[in-house]
C-alpha positions in Angstrom: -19.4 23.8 10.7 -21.1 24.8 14.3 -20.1 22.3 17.1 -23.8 20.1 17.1 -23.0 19.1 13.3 -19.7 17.9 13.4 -19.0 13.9 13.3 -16.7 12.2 15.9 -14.9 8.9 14.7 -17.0 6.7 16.7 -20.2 8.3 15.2 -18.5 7.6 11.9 -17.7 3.7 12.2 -21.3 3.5 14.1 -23.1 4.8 10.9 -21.0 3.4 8.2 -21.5 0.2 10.3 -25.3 0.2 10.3 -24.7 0.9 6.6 -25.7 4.6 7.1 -26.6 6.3 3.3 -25.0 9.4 4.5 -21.8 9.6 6.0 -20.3 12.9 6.6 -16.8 13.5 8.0 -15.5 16.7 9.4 -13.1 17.0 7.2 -12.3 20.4 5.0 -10.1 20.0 1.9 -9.1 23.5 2.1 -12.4 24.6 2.1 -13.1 23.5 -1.2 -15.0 19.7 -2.4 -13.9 18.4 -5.1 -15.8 17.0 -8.1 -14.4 14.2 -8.2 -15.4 12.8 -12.0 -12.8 15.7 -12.9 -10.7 15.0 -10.7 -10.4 10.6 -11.5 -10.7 10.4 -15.2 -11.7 7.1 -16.3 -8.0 5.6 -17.1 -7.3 1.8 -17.5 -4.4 3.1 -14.5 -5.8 2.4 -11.1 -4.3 4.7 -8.1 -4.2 3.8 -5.2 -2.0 5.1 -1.7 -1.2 4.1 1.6 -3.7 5.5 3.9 -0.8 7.5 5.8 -0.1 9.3 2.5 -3.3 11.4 3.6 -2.2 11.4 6.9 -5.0 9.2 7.8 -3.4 5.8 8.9 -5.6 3.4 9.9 -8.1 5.8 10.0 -11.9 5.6 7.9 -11.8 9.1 7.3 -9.1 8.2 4.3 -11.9 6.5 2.2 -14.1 9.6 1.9 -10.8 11.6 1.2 -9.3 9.3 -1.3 -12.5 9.6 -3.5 -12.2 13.6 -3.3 -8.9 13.5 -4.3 -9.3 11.8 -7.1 -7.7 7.9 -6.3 -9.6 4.7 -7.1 -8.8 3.0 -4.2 -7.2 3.0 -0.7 -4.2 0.7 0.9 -5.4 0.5 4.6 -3.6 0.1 7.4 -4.1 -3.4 9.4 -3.3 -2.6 13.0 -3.1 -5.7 15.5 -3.5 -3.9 18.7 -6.6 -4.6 19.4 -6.4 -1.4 21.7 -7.0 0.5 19.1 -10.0 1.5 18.7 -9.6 1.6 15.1 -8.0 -1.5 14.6 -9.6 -3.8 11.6 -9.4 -6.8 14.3 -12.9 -5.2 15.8 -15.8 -6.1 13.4 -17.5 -3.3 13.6 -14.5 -1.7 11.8 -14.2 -4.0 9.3 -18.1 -3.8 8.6 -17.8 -0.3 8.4 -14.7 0.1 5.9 -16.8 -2.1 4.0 -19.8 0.3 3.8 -17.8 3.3 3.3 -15.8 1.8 0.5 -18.9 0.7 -1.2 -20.9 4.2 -0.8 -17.6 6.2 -1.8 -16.7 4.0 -4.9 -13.3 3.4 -3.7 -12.0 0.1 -3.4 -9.6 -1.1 -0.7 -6.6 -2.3 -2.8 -4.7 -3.9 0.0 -3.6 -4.4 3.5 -0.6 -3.1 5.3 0.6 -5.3 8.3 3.1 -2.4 8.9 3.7 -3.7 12.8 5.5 -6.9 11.4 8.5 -4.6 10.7 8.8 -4.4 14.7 7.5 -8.1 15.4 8.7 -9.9 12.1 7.3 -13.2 10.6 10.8 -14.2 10.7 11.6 -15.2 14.7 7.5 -14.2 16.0 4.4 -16.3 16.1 2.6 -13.8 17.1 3.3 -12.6 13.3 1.5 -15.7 11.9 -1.5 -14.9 13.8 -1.7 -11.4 12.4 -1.8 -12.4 9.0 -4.1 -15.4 9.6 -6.2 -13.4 10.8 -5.7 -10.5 8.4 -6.3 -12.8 5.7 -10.0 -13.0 6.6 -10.6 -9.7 7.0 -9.0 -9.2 3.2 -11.3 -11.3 1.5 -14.1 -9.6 3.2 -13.1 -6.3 1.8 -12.9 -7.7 -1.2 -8.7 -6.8 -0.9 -6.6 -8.9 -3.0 -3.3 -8.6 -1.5 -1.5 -8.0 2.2 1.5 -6.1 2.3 4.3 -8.4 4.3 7.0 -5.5 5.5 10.3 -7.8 5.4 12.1 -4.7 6.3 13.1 -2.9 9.4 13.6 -5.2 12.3 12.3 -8.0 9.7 15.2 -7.6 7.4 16.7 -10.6 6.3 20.1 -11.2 6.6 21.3 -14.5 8.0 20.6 -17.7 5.8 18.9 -18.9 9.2 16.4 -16.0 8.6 16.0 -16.7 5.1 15.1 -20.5 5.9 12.7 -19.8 9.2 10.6 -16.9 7.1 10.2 -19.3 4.0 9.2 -22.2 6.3 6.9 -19.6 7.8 5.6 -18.0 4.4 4.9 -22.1 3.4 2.4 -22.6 5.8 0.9 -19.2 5.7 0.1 -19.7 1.9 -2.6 -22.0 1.3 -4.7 -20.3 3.7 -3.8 -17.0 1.9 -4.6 -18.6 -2.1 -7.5 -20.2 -0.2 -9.1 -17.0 -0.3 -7.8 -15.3 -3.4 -5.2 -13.5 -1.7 -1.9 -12.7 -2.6 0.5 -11.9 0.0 2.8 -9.5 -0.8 6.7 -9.3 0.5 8.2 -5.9 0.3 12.0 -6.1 1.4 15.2 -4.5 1.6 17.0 -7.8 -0.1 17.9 -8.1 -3.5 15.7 -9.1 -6.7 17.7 -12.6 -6.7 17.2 -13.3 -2.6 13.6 -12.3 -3.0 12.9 -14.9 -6.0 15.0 -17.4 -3.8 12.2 -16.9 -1.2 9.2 -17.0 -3.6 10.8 -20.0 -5.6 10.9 -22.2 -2.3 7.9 -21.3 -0.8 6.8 -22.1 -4.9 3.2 -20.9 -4.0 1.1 -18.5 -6.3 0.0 -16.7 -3.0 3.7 -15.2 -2.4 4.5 -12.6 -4.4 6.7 -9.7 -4.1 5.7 -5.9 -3.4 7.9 -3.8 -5.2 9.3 -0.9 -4.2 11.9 0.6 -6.6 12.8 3.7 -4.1 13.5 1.1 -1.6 15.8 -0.9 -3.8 17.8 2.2 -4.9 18.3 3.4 -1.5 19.8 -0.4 -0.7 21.8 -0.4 -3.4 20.1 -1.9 -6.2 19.1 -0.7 -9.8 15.0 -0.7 -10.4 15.4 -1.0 -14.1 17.9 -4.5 -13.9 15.5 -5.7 -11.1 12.2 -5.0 -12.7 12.3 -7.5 -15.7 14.2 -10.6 -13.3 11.0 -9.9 -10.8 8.2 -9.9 -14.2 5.7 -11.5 -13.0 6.4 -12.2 -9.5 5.5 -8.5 -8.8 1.8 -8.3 -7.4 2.1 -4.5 -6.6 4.3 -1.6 -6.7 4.6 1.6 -4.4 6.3 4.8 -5.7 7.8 7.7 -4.1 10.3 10.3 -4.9 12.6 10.7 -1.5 11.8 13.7 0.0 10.0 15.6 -2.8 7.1 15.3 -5.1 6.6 13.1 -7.7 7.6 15.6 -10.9 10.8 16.5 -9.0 13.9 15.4 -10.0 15.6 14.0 -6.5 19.0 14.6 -6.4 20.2 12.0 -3.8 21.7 13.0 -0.4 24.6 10.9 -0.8 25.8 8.7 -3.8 24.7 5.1 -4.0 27.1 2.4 -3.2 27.3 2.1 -6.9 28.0 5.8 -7.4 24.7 7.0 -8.3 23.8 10.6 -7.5 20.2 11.3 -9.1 17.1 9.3 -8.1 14.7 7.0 -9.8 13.9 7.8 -13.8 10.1 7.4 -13.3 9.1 7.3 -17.1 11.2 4.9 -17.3 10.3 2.7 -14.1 6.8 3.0 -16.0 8.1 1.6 -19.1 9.8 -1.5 -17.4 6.6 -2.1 -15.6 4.8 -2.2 -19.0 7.6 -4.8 -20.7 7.0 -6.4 -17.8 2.7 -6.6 -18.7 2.4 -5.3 -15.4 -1.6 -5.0 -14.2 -1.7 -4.1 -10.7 -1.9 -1.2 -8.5 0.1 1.8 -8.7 0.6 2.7 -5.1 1.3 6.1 -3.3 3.7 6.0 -0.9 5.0 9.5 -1.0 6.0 12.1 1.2 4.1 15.4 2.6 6.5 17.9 1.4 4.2 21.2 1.2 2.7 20.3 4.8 -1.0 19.8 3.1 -1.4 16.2 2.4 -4.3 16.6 0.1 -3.0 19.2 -2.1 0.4 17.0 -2.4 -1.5 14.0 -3.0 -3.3 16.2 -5.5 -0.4 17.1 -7.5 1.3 13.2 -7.2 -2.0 11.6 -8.6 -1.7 14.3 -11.6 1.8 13.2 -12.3 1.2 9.2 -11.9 -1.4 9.2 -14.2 0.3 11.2 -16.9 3.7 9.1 -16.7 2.5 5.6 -15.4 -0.7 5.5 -17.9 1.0 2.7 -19.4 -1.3 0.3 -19.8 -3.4 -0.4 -23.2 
């Protein structure tokens, strides 16, 4: 591509914004396009990923490359630094995922508010504001859930913290089901402490977002928690450690239960089905060859093989 044809960012979100008809990125999948009706066959399974899957966090660009790769829909990042020049806060942004998810066909399956693992609903305001404000910008994307991190620096483990982010979550709720969003709280906690919090704060608009990898590497068994969470679970991310999806991970250490192998996938799949589980299945796997498209490439083959489980 010679130097005058190639597309800056800001070129992008202006053109997408003005609801542009063509919208070209420079972006080569390894100097191949994909045809995409191969590559996304018409399943009742809806794919979806975290836009840093494609090494594309928080960035438009991962709209135009989920469609080539084959994915039905794209979990966006929802960055609060208004800094950013490609932070959902600005409008313009907003208005222009919004055009680019409507030319490519993809839909925006969530939010990520991945900075309240650093400033966490549970002890900052500022939190609150975040996901007010995210809330909006959801139901203009037409997204039907927000991704909570209760992990990192937001893990709970103090009842104090238990009892501040559910007094939290309470008033953050109504303004969430208001809209038709769901917020979703993926933690490090157990399946019982995360019913606790969506029992108390006894609103349709908390759910939880499940992460089975997650709850392995804390400790926890997937298959027991999957059928106590049933319908409390709004969507699910999968990953495979450090590998690809079809790999058998052999863990780094045992478990605290004694558990050396990782997660049975088929049978994650299967528990998700008992379960009547509807949602999203979302990629939030690991770059292991160094090309994220041609790993997403081969993960998206293997998901919807083994987690077609819906009839």
């Amino acid at each position: 591509m010679e130097k005058s044809e190639r597309v800056t960012r800001r070129s992008f979100i202006k053109k997408a914004a003005a609801g542009a008809a063509g919208i070209a990125v420079a972006t080569q999948l390894g100097g191949n396009r994909i045809n995409a009706e191969e590559a996304k066959p018409q399943y009742p399974l809806l794919i979806t990923a975290m836009d840093g899957v494609l090494r594309q966090r928080a960035k438009i660009e991962g709209i135009e490359i989920a469609y080539k790769v084959g994915m039905d829909g794209l979990q966006v990042q929802y960055v609060p630094d208004l800094k950013n020049p490609d932070s959902l806060r600005h409008k313009s942004v907003e208005i222009a995922y919004r055009n680019a998810a409507h030319q490519y066909g993809v839909q925006i399956s969530s939010l990520c508010i991945g900075a309240l693992g650093s400033t966490p609903l549970k002890s900052e305001p500022e939190g609150v504001v975040w996901v007010m404000e995210a809330i909006k910008c959801a139901r203009n994307l037409g997204s039907k859930v927000i991704l909570l991190p209760i992990l990192g620096g937001g893990h709970l483990e103090t009842e104090e913290e238990f009892k501040r982010l559910i007094a939290v979550l309470k008033q953050l709720a109504p303004h969430a089901g208001d809209e038709g969003i769901v917020l979703g709280l993926e933690c490090w906690i157990s399946a019982e402490d995360q019913l606790r919090i969506v029992n108390e704060v006894a609103h349709p608009a908390v759910k939880v977002y499940y992460d089975p990898r997650n709850a392995l590497g804390r400790g926890f068994e997937p298959l027991e928690e999957i059928p106590l969470l049933g319908e409390h679970i709004c969507e699910v991310h999968v990953k495979n450690g450090r590998n690809l999806m079809r790999v058998k991970e052999i863990l780094r250490k045992p478990t605290s239960t004694g558990r050396k192998e990782g997660l049975d996938q088929p049978a994650i799949a299967r528990e998700l089905k008992k379960i009547g589980y509807k949602g999203w299945i979302s990629l939030e796997t690991s770059v292991i060859s160094g090309d994220p498209i041609a790993d997403a490439i081969d993960n998206i083959a293997y998901v919807r093989e083994v987690f077609n489980i819906f009839e």
